[in-house]
C-alpha positions as CSV (number, residue, x, y, z in Angstrom):
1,X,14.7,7.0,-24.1
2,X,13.8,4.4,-21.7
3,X,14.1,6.1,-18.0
4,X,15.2,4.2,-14.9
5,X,12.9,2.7,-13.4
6,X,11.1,0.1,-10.3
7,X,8.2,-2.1,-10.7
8,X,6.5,-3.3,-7.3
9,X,3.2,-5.3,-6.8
10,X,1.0,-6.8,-9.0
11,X,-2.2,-5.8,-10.5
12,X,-3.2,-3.0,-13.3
13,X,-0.2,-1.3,-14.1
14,X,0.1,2.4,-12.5
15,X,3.0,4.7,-13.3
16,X,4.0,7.2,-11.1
17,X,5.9,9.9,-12.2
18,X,8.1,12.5,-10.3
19,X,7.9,16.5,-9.9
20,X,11.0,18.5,-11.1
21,X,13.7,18.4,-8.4
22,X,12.4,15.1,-7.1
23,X,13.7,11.3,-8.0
24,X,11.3,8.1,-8.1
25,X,11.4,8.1,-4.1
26,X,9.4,10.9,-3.9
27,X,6.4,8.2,-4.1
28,X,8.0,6.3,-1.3
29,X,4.6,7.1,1.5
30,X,2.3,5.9,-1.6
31,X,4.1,3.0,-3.0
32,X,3.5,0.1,-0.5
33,X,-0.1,0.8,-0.3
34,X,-0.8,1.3,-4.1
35,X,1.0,-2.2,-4.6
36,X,-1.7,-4.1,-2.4
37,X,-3.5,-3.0,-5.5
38,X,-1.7,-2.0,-9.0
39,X,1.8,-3.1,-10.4
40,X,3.3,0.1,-9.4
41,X,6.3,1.9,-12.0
42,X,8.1,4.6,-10.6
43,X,10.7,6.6,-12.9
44,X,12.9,9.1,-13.0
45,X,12.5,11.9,-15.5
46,X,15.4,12.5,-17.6
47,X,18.6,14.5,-16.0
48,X,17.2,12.8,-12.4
49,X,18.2,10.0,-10.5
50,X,19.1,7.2,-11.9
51,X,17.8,8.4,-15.8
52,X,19.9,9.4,-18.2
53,X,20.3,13.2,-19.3
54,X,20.3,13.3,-23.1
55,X,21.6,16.3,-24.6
56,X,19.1,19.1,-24.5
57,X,17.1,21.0,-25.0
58,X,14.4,19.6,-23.9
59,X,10.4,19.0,-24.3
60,X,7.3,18.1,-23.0
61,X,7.7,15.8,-26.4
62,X,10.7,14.5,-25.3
63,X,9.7,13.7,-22.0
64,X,5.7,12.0,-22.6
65,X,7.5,9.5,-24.8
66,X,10.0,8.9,-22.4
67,X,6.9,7.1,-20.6
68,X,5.6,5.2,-23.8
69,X,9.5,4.3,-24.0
70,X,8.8,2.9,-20.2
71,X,5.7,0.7,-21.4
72,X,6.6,-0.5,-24.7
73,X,9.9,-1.7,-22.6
74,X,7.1,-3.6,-20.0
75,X,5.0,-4.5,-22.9
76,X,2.0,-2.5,-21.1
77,X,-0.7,-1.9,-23.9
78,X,-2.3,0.6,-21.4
79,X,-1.8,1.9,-17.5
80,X,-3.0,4.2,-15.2
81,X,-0.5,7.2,-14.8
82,X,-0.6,9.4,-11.5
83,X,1.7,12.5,-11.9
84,X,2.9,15.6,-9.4
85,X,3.6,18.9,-11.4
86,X,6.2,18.1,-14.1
87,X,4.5,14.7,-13.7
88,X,1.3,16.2,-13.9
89,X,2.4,17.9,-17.2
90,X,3.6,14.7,-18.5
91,X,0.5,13.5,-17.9
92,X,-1.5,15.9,-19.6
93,X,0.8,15.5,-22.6
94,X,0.0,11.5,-22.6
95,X,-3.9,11.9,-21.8
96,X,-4.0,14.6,-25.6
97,X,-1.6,12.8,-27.7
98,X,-1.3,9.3,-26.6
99,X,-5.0,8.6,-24.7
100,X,-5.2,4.8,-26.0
101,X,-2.4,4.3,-23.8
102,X,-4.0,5.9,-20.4
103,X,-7.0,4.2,-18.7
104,X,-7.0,6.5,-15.8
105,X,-5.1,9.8,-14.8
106,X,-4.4,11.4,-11.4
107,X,-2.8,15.1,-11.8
108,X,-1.1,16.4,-8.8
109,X,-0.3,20.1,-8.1
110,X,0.6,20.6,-11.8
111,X,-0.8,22.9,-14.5
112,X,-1.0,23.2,-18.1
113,X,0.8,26.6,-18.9
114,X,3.2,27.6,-16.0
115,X,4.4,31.1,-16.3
116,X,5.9,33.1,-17.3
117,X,8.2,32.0,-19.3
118,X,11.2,34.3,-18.1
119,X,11.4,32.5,-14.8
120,X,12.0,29.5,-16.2
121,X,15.2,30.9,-17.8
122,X,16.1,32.8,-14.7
123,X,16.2,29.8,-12.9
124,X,17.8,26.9,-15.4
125,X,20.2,30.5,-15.5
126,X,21.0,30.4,-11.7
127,X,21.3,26.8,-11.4
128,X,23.8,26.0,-14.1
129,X,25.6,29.0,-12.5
130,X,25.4,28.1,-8.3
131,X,23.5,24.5,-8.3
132,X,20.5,23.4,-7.0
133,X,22.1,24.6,-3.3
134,X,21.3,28.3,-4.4
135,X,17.4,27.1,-4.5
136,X,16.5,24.3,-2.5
137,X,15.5,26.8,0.4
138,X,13.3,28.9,-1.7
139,X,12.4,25.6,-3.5
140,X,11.2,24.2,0.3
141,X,9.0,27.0,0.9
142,X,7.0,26.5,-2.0
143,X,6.7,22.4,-1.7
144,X,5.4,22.3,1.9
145,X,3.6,24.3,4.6
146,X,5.5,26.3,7.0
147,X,4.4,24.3,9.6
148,X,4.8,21.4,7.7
149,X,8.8,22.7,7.7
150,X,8.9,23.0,11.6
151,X,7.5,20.0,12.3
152,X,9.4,17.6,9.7
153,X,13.1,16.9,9.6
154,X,13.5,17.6,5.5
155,X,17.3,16.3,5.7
156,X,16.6,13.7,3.3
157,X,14.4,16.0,0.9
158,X,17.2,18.3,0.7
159,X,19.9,15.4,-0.1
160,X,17.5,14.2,-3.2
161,X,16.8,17.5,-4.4
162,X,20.3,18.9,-4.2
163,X,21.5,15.2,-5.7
164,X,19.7,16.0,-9.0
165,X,22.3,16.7,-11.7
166,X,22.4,20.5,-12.2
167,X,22.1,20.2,-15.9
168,X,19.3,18.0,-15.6
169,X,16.9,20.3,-13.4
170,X,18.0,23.5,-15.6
171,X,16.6,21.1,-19.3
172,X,13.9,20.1,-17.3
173,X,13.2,24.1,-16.1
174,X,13.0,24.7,-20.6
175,X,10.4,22.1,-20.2
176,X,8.1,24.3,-18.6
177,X,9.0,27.5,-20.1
178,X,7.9,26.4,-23.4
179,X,4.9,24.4,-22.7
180,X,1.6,25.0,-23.0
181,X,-1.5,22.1,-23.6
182,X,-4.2,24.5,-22.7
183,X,-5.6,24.0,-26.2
184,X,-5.3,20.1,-25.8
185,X,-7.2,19.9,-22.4
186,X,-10.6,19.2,-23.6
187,X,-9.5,16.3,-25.7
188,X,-8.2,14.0,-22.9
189,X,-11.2,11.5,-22.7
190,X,-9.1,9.6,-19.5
191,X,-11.5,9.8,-16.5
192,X,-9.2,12.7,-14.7
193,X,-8.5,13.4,-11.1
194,X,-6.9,16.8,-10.2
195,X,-5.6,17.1,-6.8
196,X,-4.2,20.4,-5.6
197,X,-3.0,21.8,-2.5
198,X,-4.7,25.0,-0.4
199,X,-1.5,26.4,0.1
200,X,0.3,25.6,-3.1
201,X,1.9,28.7,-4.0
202,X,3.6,27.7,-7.0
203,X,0.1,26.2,-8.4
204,X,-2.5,27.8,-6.5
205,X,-6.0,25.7,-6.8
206,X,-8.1,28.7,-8.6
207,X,-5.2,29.4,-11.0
208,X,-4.2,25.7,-11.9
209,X,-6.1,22.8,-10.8
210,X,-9.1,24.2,-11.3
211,X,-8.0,25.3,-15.3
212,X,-7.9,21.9,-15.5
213,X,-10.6,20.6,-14.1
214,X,-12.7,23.0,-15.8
215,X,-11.7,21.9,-19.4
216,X,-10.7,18.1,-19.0
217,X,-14.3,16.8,-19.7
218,X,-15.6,15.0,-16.7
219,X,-12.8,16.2,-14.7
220,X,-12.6,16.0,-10.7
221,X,-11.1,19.2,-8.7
222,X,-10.2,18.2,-4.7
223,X,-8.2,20.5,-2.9
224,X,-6.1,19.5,0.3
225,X,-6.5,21.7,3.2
226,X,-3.7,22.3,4.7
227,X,-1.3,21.5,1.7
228,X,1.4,22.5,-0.3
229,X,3.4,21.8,-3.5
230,X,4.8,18.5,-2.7
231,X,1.2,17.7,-1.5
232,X,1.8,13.7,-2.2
233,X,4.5,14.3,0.5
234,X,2.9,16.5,3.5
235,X,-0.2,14.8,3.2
236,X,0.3,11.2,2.2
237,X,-2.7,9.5,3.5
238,X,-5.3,11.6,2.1
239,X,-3.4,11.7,-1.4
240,X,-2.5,8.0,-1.5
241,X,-6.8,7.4,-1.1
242,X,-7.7,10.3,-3.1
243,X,-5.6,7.9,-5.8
244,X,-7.2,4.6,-4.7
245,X,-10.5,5.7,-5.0
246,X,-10.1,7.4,-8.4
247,X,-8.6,4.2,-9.8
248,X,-11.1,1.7,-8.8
């Protein structure tokens, strides 16, 4: 499946791919300044945005080639790729099973088994019963700092989150319950960044980033202090450098 998608700037091609819950615009603080640089591609993941939802159910499979869809449809023989947590995972997938097609990769607040399993159900379960409403507050105080929250009108957050088709999030949710590319880790031979927030209660640093950092050979752990989930977000400048000098 080819994903909707935006290509702005010129240079080495760099994809960017969203977290669950989020659409393409969740890159909007990093896209202007990575397109001085790189032809930037953002996408939706399927069942957001503007993508299509194919009938479930889905897996990290289903959503890696989703991306080699994406740049067989550019006619890119190989890009950069720069992924937040269900990003990040697509990412991972791409780096073990498709590495001739990644030059460089930047993992965001993501990990490579994301437990336990029964949560995952519990809340594809609660969405396709009461929407994405009955979670975007809980959702919130995972994704940013609480004085991120007080200080940041999130009106605009909530409207993208809450926008994303129920079904979608809840296929995307079976994503992540069935995962697991622990055992793949030490294959990806892309030159890997992991970036992961302090605060990051849904990925904490010691847990997650650092699990992969420790078996991606080569790997690169920096945590951002103060941060949370939606780290490319809160802190936009720091991340959008972190990226900038990875890539060059």
């Amino acid at each position: 499946m080819i994903p909707h998608y935006e290509v702005t700037g010129d240079g080495p091609p760099l994809v960017l791919s969203n977290s669950l819950g989020t659409t393409l615009e969740m890159w909007n603080h990093q896209v202007k300044p990575l397109s001085e640089h790189f032809t930037v591609i953002r996408y939706d993941t399927r069942g957001h945005g503007g993508s299509d939802m194919p009938d479930g159910p889905y897996t990290i499979d289903d959503v890696g080639r989703d991306v080699l869809d994406l740049l067989d449809e550019l006619e890119i023989e190989k890009a950069h790729f720069a992924g937040l947590s269900l990003g990040g995972m697509t990412g991972q997938w791409l780096g073990i099973n498709a590495p001739e097609r990644v030059d460089r990769l930047v993992l965001l607040c993501t990990s490579p088994l994301m437990g336990p399993p029964e949560l995952w159900v519990d809340r594809a379960r609660l969405v396709r019963e009461q929407g994405t409403e009955a979670i975007v507050d809980g959702t919130f105080e995972r994704w940013f700092t609480a004085e991120y929250r007080s200080k940041h009108p999130l009106k605009g957050l909530r409207e993208m989150f809450v926008g994303i088709p129920d079904e979608g999030y809840a296929r995307c949710c079976g994503i992540i319950e069935q995962m697991d590319l622990r055992d793949g880790l030490p294959h990806i031979s892309a030159p890997t960044l992991v970036i992961a927030g302090a605060q990051d209660p849904a990925t904490p640093p010691d847990e997650h980033g650092a699990v992969i950092a420790g078996a991606v050979p080569r790997a690169r752990l920096e945590v951002i202090d103060p941060g949370a989930h939606l780290v490319a977000v809160e802190r936009p400048g720091i991340v959008t450098n972190l990226i900038l000098e990875h890539l060059s």
